[in-house]
PyMOL Python script that loads the backbone (N, CA, C, O; Angstrom):
from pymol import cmd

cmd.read_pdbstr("""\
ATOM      1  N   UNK A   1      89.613 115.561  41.264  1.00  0.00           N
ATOM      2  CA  UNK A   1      90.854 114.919  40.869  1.00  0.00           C
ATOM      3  C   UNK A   1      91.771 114.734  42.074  1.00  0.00           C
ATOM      4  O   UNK A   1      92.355 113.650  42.065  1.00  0.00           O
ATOM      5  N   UNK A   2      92.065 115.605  43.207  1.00  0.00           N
ATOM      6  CA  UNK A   2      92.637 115.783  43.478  1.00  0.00           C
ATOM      7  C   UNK A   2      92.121 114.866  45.041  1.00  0.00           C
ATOM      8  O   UNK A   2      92.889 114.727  45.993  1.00  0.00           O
ATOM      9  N   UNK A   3      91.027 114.454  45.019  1.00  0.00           N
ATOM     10  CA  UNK A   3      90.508 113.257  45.858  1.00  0.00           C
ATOM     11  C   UNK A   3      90.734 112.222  45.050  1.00  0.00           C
ATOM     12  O   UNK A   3      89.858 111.395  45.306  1.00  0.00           O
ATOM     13  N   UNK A   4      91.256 111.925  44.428  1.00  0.00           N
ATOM     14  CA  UNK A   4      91.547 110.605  43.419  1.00  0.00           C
ATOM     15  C   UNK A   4      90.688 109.663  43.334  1.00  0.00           C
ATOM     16  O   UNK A   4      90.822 108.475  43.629  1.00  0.00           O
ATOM     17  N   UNK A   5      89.068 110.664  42.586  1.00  0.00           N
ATOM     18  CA  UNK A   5      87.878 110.463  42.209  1.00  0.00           C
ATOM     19  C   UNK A   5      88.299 110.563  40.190  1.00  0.00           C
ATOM     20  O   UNK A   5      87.800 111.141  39.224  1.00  0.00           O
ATOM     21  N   UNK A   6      89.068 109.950  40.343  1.00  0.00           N
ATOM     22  CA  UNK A   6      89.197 109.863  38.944  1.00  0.00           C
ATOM     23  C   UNK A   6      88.126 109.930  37.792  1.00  0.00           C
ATOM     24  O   UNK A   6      88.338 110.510  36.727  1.00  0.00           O
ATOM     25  N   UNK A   7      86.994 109.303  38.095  1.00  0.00           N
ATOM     26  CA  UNK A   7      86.271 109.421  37.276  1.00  0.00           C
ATOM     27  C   UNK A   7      85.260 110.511  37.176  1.00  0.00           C
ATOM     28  O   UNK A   7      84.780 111.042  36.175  1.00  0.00           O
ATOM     29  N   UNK A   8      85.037 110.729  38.482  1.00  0.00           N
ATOM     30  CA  UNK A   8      84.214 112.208  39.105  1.00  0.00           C
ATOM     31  C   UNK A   8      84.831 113.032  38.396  1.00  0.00           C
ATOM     32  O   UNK A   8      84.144 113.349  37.425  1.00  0.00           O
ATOM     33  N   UNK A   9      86.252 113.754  38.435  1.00  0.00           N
ATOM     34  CA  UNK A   9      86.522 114.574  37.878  1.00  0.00           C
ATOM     35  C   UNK A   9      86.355 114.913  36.076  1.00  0.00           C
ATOM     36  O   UNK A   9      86.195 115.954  35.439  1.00  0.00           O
ATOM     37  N   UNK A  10      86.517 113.130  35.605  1.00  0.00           N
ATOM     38  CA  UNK A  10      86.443 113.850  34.367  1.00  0.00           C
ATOM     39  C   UNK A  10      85.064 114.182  33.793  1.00  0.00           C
ATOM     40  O   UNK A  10      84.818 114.854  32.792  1.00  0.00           O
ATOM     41  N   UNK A  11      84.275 113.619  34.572  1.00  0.00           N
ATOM     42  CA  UNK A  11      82.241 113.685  34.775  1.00  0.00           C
ATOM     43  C   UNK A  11      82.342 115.538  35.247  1.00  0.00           C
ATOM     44  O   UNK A  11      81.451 116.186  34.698  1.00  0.00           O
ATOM     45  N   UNK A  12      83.263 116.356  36.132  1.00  0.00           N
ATOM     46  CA  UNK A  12      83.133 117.357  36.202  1.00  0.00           C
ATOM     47  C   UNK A  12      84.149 118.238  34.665  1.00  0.00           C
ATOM     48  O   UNK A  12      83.705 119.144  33.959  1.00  0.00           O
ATOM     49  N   UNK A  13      85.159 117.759  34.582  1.00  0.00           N
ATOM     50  CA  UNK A  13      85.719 118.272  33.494  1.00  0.00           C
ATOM     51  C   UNK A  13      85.080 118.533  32.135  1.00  0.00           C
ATOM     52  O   UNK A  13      85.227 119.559  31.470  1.00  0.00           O
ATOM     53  N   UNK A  14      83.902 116.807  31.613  1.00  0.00           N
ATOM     54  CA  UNK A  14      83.478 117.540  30.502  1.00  0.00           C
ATOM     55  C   UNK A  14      81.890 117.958  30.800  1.00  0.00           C
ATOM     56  O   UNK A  14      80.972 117.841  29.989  1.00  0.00           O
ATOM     57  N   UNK A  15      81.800 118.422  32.021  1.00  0.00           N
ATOM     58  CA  UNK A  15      80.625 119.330  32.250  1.00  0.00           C
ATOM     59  C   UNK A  15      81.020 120.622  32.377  1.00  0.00           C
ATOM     60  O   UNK A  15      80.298 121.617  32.304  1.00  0.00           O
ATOM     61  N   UNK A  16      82.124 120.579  32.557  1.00  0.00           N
ATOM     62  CA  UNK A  16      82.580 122.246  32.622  1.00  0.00           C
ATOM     63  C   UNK A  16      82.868 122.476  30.765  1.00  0.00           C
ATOM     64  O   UNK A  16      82.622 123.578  30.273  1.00  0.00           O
ATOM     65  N   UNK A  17      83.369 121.380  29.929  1.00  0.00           N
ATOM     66  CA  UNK A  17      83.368 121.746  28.880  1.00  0.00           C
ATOM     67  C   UNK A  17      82.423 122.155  28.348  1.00  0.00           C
ATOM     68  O   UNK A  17      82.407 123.247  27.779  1.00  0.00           O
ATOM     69  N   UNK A  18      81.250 121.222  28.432  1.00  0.00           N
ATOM     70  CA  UNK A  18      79.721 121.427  27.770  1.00  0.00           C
ATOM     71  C   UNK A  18      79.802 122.535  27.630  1.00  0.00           C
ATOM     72  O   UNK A  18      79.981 123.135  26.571  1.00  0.00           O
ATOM     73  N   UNK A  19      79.598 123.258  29.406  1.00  0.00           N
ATOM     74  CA  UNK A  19      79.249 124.600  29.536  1.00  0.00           C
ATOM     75  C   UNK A  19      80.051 125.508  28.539  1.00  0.00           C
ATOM     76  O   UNK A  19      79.437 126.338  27.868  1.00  0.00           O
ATOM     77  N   UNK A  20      81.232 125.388  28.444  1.00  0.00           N
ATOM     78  CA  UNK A  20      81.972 126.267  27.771  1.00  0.00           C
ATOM     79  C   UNK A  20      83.407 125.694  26.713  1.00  0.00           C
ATOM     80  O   UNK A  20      84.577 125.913  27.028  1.00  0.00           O
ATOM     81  N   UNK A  21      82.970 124.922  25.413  1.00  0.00           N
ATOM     82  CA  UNK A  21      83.423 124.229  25.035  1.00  0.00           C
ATOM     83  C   UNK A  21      85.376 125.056  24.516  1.00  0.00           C
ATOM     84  O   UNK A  21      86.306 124.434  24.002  1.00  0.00           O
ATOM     85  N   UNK A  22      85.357 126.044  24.784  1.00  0.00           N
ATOM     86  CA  UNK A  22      86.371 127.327  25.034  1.00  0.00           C
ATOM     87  C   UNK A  22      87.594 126.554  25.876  1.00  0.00           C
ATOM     88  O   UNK A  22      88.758 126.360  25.527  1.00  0.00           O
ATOM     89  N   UNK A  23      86.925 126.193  27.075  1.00  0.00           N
ATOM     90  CA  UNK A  23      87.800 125.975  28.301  1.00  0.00           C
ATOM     91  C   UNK A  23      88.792 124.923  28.392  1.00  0.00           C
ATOM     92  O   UNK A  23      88.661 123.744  28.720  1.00  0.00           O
ATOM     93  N   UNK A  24      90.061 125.746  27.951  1.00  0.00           N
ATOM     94  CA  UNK A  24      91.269 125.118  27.529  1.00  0.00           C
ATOM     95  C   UNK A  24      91.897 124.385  28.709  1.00  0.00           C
ATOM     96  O   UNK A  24      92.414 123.299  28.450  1.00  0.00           O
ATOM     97  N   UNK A  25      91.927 124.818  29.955  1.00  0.00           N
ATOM     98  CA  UNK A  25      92.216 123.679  31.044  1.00  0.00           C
ATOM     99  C   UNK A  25      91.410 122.918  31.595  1.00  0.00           C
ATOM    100  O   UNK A  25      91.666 122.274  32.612  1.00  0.00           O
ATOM    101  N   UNK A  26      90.098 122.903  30.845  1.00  0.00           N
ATOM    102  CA  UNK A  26      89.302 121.569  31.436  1.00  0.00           C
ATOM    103  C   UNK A  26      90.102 120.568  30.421  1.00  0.00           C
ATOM    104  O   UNK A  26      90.804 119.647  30.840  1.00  0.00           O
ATOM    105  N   UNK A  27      89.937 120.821  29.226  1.00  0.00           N
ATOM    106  CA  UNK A  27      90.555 119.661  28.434  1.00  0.00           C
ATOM    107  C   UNK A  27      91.979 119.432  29.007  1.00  0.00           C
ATOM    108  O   UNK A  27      92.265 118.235  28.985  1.00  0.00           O
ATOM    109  N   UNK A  28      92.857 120.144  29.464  1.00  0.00           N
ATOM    110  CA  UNK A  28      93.659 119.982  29.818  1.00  0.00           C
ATOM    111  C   UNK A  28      93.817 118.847  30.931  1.00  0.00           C
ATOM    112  O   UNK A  28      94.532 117.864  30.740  1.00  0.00           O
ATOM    113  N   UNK A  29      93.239 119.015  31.873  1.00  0.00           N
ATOM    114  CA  UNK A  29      93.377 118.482  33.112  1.00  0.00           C
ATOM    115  C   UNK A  29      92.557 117.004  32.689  1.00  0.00           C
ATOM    116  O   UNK A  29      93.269 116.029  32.448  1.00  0.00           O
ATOM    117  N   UNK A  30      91.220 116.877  32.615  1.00  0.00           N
ATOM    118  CA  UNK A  30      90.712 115.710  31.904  1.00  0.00           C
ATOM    119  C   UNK A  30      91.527 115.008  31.529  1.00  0.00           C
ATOM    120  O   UNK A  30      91.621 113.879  32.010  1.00  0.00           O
ATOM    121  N   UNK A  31      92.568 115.553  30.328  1.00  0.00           N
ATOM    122  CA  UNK A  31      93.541 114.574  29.734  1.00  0.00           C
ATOM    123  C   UNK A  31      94.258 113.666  30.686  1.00  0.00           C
ATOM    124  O   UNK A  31      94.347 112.441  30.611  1.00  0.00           O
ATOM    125  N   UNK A  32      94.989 114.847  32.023  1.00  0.00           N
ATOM    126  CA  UNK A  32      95.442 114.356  32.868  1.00  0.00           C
ATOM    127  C   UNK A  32      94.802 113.177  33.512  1.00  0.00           C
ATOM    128  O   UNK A  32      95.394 112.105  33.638  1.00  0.00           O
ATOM    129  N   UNK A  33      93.641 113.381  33.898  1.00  0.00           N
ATOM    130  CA  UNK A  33      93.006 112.076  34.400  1.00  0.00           C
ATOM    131  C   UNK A  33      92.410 110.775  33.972  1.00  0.00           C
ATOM    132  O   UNK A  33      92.161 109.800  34.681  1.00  0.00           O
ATOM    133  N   UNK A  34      92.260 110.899  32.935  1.00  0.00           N
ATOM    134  CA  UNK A  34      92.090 110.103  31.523  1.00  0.00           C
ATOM    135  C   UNK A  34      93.336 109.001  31.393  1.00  0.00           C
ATOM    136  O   UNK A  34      93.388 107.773  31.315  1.00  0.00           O
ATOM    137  N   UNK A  35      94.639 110.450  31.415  1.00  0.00           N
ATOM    138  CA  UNK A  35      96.276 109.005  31.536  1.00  0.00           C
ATOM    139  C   UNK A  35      96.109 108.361  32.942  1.00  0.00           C
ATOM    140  O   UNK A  35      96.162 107.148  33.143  1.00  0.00           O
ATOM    141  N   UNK A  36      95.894 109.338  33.918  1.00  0.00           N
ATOM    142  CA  UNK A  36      95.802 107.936  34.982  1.00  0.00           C
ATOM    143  C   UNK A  36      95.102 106.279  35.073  1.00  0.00           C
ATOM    144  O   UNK A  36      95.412 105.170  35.507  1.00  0.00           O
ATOM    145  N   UNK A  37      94.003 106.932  34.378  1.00  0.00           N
ATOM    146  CA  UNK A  37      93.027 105.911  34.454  1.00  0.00           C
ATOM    147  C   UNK A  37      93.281 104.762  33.175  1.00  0.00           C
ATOM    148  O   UNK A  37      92.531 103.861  32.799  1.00  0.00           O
ATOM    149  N   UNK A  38      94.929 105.249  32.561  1.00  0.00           N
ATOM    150  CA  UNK A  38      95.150 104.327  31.870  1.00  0.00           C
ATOM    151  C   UNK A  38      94.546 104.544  29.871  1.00  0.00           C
ATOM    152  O   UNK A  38      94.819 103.692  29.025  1.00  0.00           O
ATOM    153  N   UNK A  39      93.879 105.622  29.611  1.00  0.00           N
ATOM    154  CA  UNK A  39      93.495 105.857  28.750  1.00  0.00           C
ATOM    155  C   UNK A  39      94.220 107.019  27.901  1.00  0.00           C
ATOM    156  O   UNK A  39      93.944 108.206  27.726  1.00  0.00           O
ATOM    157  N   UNK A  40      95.185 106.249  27.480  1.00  0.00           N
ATOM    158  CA  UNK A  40      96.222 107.587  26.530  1.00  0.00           C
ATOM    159  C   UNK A  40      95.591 108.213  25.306  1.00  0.00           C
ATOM    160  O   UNK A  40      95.458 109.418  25.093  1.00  0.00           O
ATOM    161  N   UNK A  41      95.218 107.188  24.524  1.00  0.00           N
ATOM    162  CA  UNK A  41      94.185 108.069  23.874  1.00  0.00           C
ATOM    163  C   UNK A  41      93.129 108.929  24.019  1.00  0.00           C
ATOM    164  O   UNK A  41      93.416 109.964  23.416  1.00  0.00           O
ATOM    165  N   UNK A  42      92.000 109.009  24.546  1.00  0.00           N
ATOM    166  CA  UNK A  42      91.686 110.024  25.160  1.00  0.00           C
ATOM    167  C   UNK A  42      92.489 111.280  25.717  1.00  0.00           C
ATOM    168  O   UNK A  42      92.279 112.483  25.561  1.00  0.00           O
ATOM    169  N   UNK A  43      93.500 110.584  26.436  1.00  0.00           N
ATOM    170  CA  UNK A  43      94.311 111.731  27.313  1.00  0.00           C
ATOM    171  C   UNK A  43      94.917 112.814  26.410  1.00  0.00           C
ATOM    172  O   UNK A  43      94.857 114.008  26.702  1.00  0.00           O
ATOM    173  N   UNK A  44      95.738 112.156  24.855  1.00  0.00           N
ATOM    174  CA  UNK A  44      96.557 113.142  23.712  1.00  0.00           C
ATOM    175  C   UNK A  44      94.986 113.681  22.928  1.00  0.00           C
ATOM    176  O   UNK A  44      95.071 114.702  22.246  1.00  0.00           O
ATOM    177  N   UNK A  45      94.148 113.268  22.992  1.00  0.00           N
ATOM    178  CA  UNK A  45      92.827 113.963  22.065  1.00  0.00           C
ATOM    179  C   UNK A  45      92.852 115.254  22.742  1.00  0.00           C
ATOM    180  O   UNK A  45      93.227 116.334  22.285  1.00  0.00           O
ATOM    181  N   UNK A  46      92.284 114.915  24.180  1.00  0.00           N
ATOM    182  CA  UNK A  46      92.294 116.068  25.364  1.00  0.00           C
ATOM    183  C   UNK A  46      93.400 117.172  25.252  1.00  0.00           C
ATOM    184  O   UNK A  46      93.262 118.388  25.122  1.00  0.00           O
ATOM    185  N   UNK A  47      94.563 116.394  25.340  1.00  0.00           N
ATOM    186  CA  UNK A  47      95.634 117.918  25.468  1.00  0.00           C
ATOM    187  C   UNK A  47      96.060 118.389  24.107  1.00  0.00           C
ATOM    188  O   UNK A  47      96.997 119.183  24.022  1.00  0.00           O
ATOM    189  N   UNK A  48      95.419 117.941  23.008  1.00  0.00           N
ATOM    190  CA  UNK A  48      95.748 118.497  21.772  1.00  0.00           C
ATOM    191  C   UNK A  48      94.461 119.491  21.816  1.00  0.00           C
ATOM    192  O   UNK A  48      94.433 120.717  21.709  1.00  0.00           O
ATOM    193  N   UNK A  49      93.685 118.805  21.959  1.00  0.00           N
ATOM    194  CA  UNK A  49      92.331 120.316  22.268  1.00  0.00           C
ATOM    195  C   UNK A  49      92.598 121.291  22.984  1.00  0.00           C
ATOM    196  O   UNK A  49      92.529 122.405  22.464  1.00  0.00           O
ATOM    197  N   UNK A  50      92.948 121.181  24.260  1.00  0.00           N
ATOM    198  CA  UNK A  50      93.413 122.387  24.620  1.00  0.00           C
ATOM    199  C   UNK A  50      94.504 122.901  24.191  1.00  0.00           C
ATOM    200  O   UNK A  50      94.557 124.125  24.310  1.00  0.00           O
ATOM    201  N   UNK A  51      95.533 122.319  23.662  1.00  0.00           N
ATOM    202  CA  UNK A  51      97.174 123.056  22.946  1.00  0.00           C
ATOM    203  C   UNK A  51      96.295 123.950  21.655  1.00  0.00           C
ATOM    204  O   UNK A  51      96.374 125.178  21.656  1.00  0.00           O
ATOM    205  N   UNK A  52      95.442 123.207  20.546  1.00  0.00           N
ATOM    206  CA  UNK A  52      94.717 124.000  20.075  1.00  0.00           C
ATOM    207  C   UNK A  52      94.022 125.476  20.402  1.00  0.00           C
ATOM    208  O   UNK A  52      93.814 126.473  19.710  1.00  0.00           O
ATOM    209  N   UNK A  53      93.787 125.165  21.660  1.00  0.00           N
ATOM    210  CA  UNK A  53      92.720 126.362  22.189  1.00  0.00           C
ATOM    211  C   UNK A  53      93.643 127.347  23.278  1.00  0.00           C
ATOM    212  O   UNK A  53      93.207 128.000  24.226  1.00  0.00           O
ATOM    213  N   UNK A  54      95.123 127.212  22.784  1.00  0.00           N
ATOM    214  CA  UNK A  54      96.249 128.102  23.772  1.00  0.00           C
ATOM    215  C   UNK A  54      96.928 127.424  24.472  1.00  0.00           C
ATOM    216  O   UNK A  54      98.154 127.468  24.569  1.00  0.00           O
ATOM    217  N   UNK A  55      96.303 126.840  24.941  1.00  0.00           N
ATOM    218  CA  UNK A  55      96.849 125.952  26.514  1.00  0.00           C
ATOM    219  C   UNK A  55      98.657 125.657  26.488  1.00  0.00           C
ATOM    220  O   UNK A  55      99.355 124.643  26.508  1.00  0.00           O
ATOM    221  N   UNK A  56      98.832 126.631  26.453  1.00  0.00           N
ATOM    222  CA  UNK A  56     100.712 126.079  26.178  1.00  0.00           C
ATOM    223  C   UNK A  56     101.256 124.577  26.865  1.00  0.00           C
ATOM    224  O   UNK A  56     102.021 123.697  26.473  1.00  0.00           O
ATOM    225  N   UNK A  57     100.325 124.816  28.262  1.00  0.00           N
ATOM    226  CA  UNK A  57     101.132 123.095  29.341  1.00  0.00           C
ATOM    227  C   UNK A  57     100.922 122.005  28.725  1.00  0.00           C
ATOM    228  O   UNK A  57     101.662 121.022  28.762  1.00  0.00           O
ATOM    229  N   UNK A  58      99.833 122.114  28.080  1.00  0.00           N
ATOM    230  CA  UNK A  58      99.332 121.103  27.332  1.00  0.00           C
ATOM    231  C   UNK A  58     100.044 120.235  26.357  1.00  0.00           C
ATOM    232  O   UNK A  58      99.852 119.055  26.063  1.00  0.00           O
ATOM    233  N   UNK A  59     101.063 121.251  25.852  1.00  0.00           N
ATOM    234  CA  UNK A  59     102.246 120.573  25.084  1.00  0.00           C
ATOM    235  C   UNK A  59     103.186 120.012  25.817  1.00  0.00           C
ATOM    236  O   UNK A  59     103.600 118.932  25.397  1.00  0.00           O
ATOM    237  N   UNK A  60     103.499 120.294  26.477  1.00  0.00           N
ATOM    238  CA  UNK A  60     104.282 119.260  27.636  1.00  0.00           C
ATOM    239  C   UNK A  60     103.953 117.803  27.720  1.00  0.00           C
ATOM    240  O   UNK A  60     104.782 116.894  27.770  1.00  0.00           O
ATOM    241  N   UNK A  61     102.657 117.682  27.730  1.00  0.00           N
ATOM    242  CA  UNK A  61     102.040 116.402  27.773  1.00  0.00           C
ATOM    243  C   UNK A  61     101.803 115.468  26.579  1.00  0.00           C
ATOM    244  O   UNK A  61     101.635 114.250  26.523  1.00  0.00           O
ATOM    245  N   UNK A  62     101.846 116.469  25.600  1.00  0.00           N
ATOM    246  CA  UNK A  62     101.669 115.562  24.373  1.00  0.00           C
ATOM    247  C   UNK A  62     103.112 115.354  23.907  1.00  0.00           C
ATOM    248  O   UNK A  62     103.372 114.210  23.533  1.00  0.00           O
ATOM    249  N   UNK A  63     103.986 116.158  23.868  1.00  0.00           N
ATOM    250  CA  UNK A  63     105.588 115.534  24.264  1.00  0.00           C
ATOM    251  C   UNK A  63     105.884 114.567  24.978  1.00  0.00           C
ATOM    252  O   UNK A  63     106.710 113.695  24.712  1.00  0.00           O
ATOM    253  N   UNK A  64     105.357 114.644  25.739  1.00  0.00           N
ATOM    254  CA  UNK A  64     106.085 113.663  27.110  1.00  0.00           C
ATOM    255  C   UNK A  64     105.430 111.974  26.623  1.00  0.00           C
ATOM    256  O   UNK A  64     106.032 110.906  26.517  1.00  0.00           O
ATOM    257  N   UNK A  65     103.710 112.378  26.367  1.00  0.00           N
ATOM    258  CA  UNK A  65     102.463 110.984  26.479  1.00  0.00           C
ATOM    259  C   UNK A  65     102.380 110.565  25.219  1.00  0.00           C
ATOM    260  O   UNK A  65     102.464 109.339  25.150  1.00  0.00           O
ATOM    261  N   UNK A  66     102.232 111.166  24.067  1.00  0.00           N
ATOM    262  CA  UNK A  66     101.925 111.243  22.919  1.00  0.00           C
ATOM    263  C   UNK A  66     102.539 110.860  21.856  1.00  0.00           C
ATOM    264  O   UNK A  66     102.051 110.130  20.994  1.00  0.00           O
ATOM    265  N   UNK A  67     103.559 111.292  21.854  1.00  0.00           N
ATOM    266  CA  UNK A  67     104.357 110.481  20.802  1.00  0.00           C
ATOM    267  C   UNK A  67     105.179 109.415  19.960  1.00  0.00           C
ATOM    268  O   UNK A  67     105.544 109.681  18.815  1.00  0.00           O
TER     269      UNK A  67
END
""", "prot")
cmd.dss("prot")
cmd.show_as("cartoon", "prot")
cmd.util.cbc("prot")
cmd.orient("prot")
């Protein structure tokens, strides 16, 4: 992500999910890269999964993107 491999990352994000469908800041961050790339839907699916799964930041985003 942070090479602004936008799409790489979310190819690593939901491989880290696969692995561990648990992992509340992969969905998190995914989401993040998902809104860059212009895809809000995806992006509020993403951070409602992780707000589901704890992720408190996650609500930030669905405040801010989402509503």
């Amino acid at each position: 992500y942070y090479l602004k491999d936008l799409k790489g990352a979310i190819e690593a994000f939901s491989k880290a999910i696969e692995l561990n469908p648990a992992y509340a800041e992969a969905y998190n961050n995914r989401g993040v890269a998902q809104l860059d790339l212009g895809n809000k839907t995806a992006a509020c699916t993403d951070w409602s999964m992780a707000a589901s799964l704890g992720y408190t930041s996650a609500q930030n985003f669905i405040t801010q993107h989402c509503k």
